[in-house]
PDB file with SEQRES, HELIX, SHEET and CRYST1 records, atoms N, CA, C and O in Angstrom:
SEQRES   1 A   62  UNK UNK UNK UNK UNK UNK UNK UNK UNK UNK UNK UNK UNK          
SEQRES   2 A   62  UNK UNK UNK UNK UNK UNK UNK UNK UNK UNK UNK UNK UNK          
SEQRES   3 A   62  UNK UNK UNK UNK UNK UNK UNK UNK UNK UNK UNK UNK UNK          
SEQRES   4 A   62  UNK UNK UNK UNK UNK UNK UNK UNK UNK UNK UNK UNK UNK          
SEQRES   5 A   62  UNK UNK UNK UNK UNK UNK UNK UNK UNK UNK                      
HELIX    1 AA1 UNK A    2  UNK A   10  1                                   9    
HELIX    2 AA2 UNK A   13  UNK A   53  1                                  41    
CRYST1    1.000    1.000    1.000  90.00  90.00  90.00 P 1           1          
ATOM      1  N   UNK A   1      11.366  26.565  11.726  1.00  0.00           N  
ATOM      2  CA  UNK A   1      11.643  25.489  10.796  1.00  0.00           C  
ATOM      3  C   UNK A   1      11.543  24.133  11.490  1.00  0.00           C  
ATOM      4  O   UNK A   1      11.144  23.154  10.859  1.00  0.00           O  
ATOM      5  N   UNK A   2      11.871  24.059  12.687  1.00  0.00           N  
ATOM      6  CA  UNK A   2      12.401  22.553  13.387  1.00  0.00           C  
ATOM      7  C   UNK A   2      10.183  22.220  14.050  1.00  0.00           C  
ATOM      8  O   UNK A   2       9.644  21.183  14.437  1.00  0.00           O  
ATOM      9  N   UNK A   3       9.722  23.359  13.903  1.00  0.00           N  
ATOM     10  CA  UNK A   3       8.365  23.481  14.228  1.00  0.00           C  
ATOM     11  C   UNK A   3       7.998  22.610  13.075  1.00  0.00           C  
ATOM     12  O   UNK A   3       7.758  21.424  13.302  1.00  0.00           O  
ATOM     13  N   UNK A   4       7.958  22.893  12.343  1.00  0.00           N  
ATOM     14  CA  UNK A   4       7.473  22.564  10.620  1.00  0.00           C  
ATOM     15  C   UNK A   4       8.183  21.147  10.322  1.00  0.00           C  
ATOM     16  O   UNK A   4       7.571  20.234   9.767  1.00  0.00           O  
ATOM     17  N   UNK A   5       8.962  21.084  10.564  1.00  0.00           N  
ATOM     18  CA  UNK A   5       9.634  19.152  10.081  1.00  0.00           C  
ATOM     19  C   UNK A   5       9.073  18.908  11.494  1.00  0.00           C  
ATOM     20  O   UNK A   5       8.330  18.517  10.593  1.00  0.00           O  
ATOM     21  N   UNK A   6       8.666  18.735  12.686  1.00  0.00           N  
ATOM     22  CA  UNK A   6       7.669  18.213  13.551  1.00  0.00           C  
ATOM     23  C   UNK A   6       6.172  17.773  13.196  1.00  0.00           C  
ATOM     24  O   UNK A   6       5.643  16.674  13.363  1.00  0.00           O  
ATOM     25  N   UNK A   7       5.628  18.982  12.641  1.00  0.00           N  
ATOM     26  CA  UNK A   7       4.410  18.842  12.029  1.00  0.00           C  
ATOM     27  C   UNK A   7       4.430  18.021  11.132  1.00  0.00           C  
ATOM     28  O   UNK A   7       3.817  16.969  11.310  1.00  0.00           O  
ATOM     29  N   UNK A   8       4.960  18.189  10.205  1.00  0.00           N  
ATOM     30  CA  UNK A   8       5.219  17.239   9.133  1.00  0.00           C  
ATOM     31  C   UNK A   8       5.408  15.880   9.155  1.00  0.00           C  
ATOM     32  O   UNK A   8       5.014  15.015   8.374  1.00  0.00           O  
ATOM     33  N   UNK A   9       5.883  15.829   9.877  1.00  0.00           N  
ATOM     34  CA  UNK A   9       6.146  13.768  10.632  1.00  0.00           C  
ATOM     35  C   UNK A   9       5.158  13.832  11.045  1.00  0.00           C  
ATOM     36  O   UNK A   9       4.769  12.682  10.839  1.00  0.00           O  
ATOM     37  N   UNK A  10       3.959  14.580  11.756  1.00  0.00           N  
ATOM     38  CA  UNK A  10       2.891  13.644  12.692  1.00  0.00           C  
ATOM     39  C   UNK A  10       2.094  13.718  11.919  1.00  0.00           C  
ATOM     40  O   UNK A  10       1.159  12.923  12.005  1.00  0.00           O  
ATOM     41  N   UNK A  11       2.115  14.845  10.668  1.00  0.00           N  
ATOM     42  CA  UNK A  11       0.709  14.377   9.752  1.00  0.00           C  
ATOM     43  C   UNK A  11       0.735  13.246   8.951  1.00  0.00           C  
ATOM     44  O   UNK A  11       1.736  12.796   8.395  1.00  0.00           O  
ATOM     45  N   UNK A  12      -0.681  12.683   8.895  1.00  0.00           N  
ATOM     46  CA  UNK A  12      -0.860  11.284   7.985  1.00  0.00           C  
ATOM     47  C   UNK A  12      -1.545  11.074   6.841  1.00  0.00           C  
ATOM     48  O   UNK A  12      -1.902  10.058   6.244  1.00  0.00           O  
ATOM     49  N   UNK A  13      -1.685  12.501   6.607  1.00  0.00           N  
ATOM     50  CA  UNK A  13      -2.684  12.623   5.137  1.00  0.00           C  
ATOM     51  C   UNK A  13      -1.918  12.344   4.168  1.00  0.00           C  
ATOM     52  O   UNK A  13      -2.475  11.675   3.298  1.00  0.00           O  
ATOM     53  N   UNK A  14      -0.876  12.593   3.983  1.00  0.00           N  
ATOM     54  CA  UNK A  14       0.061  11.882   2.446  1.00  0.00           C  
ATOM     55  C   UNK A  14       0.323  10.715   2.827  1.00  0.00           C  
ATOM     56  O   UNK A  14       1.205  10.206   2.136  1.00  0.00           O  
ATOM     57  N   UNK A  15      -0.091  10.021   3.692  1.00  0.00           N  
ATOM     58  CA  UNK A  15       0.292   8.515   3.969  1.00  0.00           C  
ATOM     59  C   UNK A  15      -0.819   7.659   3.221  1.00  0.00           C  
ATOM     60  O   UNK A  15      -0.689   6.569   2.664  1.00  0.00           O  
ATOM     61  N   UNK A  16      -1.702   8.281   3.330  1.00  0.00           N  
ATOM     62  CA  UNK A  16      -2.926   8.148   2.394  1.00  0.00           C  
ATOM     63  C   UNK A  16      -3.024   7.787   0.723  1.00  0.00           C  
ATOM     64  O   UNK A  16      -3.361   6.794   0.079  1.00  0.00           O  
ATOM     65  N   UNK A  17      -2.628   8.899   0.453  1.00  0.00           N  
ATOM     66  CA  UNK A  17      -2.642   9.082  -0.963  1.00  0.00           C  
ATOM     67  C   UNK A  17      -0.753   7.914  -1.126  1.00  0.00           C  
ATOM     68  O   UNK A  17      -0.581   7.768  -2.336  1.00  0.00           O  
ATOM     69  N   UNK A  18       0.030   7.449  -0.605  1.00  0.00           N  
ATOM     70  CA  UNK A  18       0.978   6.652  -0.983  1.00  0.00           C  
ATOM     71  C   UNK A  18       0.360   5.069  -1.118  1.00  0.00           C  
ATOM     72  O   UNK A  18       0.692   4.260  -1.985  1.00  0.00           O  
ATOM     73  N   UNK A  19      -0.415   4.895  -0.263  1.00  0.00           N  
ATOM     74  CA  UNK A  19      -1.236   3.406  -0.163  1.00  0.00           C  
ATOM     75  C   UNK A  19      -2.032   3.636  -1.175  1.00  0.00           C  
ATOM     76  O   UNK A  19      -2.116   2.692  -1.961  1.00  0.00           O  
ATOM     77  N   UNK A  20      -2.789   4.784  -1.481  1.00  0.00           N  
ATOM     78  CA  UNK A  20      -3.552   4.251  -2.422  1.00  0.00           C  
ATOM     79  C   UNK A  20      -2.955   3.917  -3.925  1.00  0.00           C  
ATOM     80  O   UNK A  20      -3.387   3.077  -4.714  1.00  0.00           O  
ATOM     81  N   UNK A  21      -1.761   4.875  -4.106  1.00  0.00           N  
ATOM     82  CA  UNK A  21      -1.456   4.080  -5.283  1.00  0.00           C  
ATOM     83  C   UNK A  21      -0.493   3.237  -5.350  1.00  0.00           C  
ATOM     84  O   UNK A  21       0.142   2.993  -6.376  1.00  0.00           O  
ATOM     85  N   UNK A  22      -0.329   2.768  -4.335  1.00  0.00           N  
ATOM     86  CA  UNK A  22       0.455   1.853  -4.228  1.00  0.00           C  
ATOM     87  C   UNK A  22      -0.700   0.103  -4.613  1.00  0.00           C  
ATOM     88  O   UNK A  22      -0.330  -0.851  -5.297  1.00  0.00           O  
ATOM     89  N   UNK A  23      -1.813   0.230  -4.016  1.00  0.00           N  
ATOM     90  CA  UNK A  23      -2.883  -0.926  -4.067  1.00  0.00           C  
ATOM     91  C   UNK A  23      -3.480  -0.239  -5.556  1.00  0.00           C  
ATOM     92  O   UNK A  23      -4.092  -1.032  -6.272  1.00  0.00           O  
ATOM     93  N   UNK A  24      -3.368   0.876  -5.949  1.00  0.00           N  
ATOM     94  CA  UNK A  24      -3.834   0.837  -7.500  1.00  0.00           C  
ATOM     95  C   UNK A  24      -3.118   0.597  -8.707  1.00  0.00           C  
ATOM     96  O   UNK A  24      -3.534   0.504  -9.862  1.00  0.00           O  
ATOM     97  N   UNK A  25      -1.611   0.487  -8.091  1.00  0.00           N  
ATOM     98  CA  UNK A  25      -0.589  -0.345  -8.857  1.00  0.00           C  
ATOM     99  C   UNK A  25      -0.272  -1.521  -8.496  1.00  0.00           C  
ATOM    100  O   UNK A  25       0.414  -2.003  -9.398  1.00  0.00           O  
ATOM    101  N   UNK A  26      -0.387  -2.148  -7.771  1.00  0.00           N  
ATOM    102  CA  UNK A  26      -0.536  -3.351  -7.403  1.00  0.00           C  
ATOM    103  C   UNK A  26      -1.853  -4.079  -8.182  1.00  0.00           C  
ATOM    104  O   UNK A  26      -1.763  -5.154  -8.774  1.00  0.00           O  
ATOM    105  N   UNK A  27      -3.006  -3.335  -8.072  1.00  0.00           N  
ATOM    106  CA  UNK A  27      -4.275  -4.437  -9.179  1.00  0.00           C  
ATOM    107  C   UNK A  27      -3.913  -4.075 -10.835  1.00  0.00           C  
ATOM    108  O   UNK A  27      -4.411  -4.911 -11.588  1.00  0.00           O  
ATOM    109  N   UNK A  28      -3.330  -3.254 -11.362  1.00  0.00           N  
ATOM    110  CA  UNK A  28      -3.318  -2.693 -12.644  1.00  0.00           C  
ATOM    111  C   UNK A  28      -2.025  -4.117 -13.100  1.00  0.00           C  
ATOM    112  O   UNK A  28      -1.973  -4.742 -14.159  1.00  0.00           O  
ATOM    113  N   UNK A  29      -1.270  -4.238 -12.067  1.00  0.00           N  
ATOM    114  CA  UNK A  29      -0.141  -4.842 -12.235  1.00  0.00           C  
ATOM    115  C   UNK A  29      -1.057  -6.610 -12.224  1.00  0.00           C  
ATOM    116  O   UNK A  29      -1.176  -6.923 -13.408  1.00  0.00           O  
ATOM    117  N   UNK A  30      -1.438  -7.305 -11.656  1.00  0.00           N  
ATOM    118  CA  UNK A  30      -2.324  -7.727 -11.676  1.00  0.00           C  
ATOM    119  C   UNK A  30      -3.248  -8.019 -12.634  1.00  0.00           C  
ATOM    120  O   UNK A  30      -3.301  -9.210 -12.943  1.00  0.00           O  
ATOM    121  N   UNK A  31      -3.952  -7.314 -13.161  1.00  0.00           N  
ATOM    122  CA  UNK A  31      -4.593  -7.045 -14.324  1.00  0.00           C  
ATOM    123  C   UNK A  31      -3.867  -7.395 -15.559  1.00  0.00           C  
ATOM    124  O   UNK A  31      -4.263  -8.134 -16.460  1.00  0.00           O  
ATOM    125  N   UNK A  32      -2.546  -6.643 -15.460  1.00  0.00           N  
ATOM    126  CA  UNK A  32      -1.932  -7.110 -17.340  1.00  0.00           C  
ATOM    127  C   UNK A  32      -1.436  -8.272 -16.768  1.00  0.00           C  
ATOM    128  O   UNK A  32      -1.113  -8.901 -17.775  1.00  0.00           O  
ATOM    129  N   UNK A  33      -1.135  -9.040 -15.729  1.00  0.00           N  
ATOM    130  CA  UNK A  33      -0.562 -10.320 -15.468  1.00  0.00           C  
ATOM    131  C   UNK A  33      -1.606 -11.394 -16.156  1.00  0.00           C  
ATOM    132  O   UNK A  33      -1.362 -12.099 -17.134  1.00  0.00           O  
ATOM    133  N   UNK A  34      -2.865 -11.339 -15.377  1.00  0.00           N  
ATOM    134  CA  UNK A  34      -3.878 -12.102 -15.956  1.00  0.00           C  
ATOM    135  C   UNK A  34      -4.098 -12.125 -17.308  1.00  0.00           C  
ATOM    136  O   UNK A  34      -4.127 -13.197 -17.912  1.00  0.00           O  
ATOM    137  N   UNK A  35      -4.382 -10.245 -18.288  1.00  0.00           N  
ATOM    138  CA  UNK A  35      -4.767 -10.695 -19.543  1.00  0.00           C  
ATOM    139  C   UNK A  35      -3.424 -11.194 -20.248  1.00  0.00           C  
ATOM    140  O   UNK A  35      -3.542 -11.536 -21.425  1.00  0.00           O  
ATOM    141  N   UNK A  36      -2.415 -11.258 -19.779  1.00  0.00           N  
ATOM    142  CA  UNK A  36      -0.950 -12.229 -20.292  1.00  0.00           C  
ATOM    143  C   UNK A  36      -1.394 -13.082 -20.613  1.00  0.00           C  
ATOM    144  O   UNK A  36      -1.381 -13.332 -21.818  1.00  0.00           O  
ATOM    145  N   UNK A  37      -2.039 -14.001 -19.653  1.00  0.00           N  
ATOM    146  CA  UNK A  37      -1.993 -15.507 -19.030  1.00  0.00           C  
ATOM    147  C   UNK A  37      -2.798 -15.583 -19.707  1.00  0.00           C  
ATOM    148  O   UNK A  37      -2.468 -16.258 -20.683  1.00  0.00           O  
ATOM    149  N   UNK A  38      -4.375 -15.025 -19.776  1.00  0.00           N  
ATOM    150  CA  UNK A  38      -5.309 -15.716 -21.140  1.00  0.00           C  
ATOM    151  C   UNK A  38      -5.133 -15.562 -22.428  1.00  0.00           C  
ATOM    152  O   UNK A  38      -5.644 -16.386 -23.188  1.00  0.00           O  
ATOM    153  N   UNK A  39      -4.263 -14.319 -23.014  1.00  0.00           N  
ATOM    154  CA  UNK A  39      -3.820 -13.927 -24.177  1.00  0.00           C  
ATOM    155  C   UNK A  39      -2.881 -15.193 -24.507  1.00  0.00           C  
ATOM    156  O   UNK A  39      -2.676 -15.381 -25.706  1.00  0.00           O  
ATOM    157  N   UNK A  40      -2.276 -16.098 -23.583  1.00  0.00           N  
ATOM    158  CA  UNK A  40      -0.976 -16.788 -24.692  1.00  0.00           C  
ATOM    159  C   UNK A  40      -2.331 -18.287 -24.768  1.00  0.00           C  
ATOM    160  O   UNK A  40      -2.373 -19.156 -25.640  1.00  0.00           O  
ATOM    161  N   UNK A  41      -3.216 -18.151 -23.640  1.00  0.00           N  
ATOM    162  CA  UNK A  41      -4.022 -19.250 -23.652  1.00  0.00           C  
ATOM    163  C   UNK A  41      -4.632 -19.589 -24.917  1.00  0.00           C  
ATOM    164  O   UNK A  41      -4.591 -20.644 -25.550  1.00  0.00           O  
ATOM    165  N   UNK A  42      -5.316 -18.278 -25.214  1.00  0.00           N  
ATOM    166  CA  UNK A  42      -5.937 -18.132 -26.432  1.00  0.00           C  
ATOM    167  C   UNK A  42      -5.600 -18.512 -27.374  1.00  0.00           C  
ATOM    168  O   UNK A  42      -6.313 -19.151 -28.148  1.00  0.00           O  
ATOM    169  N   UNK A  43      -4.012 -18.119 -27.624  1.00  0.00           N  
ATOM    170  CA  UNK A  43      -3.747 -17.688 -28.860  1.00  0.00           C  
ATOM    171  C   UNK A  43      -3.121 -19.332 -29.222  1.00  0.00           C  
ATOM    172  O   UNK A  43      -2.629 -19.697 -30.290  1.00  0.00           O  
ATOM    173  N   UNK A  44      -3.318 -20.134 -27.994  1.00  0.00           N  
ATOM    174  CA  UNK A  44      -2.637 -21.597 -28.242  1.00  0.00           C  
ATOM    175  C   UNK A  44      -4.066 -22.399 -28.763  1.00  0.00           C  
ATOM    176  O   UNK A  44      -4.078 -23.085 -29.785  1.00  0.00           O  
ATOM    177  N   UNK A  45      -5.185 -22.210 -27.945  1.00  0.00           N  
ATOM    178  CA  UNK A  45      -6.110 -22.950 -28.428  1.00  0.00           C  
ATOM    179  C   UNK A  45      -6.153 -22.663 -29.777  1.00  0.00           C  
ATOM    180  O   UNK A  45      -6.367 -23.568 -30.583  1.00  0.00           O  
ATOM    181  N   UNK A  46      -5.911 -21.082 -30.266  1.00  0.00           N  
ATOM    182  CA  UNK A  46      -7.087 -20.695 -31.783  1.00  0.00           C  
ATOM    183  C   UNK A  46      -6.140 -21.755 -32.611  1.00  0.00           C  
ATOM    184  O   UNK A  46      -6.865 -22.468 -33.304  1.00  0.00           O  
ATOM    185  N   UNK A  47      -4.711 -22.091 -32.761  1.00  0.00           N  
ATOM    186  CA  UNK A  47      -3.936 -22.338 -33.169  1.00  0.00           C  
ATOM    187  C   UNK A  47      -3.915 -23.994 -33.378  1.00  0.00           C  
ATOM    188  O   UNK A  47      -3.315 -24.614 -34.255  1.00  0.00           O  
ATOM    189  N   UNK A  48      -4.753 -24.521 -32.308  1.00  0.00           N  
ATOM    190  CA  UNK A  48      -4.778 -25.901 -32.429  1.00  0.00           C  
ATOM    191  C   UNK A  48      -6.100 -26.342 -32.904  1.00  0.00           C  
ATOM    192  O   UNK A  48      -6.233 -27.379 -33.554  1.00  0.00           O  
ATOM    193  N   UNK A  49      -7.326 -25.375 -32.510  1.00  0.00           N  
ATOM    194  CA  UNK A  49      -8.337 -25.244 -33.786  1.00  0.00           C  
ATOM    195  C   UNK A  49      -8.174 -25.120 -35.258  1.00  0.00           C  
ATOM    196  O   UNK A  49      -8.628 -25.790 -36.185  1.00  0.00           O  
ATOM    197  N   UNK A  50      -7.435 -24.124 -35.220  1.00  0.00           N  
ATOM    198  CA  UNK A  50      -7.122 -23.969 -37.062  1.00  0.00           C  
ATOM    199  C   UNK A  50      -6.508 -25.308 -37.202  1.00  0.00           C  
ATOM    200  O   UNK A  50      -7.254 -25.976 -37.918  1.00  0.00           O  
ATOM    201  N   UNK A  51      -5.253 -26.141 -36.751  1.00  0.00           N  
ATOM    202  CA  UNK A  51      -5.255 -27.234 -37.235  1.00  0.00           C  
ATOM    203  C   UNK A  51      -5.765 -28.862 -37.437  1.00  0.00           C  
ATOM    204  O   UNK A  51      -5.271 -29.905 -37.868  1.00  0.00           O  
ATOM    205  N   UNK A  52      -6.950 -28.451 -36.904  1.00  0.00           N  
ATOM    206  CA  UNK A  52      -7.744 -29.192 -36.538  1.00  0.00           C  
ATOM    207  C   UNK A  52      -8.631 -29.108 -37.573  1.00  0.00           C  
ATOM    208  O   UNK A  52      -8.867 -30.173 -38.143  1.00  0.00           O  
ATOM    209  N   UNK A  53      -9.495 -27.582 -38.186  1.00  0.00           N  
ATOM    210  CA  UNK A  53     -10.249 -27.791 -39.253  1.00  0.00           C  
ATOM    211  C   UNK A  53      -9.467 -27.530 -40.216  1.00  0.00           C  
ATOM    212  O   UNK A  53     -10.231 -27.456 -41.178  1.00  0.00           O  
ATOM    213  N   UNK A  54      -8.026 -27.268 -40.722  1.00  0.00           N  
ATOM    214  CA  UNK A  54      -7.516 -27.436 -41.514  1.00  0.00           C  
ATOM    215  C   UNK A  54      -6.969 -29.211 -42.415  1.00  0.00           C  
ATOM    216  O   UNK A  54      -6.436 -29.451 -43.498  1.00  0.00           O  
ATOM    217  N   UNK A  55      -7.405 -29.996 -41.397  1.00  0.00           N  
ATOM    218  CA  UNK A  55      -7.196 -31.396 -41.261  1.00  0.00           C  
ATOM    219  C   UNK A  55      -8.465 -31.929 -42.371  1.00  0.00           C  
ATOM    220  O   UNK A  55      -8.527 -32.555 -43.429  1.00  0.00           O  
ATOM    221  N   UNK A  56      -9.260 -31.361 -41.556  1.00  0.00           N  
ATOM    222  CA  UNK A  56     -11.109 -31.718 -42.084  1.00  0.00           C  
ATOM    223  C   UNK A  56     -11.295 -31.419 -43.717  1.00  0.00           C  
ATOM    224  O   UNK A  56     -10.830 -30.489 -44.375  1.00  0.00           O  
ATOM    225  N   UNK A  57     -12.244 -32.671 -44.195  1.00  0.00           N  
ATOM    226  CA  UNK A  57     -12.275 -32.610 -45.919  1.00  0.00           C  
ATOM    227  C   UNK A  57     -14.307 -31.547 -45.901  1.00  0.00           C  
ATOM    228  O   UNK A  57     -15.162 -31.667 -45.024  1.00  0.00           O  
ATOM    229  N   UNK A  58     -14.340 -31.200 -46.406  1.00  0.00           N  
ATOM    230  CA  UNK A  58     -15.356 -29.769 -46.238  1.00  0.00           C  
ATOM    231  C   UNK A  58     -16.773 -30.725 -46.999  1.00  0.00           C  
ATOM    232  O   UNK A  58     -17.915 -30.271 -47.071  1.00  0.00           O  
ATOM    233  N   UNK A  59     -16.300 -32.265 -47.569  1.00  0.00           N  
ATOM    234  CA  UNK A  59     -17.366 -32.678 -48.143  1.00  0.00           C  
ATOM    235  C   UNK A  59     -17.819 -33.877 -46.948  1.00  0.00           C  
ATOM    236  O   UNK A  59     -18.894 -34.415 -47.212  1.00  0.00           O  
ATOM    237  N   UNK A  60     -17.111 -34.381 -45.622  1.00  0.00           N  
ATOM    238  CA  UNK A  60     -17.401 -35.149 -45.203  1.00  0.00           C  
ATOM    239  C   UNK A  60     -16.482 -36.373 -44.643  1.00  0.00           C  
ATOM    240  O   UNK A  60     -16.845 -37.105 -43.722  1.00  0.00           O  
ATOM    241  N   UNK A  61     -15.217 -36.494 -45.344  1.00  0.00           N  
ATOM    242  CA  UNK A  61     -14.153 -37.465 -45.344  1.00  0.00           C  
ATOM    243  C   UNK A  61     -12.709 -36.855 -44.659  1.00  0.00           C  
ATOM    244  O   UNK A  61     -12.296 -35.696 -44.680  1.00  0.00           O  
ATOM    245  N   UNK A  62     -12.270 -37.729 -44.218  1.00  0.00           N  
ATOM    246  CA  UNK A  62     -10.965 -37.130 -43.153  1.00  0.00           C  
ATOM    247  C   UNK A  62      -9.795 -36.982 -44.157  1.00  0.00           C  
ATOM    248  O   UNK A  62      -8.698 -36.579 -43.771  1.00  0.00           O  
TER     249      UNK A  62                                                      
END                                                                             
């Protein structure tokens, strides 16, 4: 047994697979951060467009 928790500490192959999802949760995390940040962007411009051609007379006059 004390053989086996020896081995076990010097191998580094599950050290592997912990980084990787650790950097594949780290960009995913990342990812919904950004489409946050353009989603409220968006949704401010569409909002100041609509009142903008809601302003506008459709024959020419303000």
């Amino acid at each position: 047994m004390l053989k086996f928790i020896k081995n076990f500490r010097k191998d580094e192959n599950g050290a592997v697979t912990v980084d990787w999802v650790v950097l594949t949760a780290a960009v995913v995390a990342l990812g919904a951060a950004g489409y946050n940040s353009i989603s409220s962007g968006t949704s401010a411009l569409s909002g100041t467009t609509q009142t903008f051609i809601e302003g506008k007379n459709p024959n020419g006059g303000t």
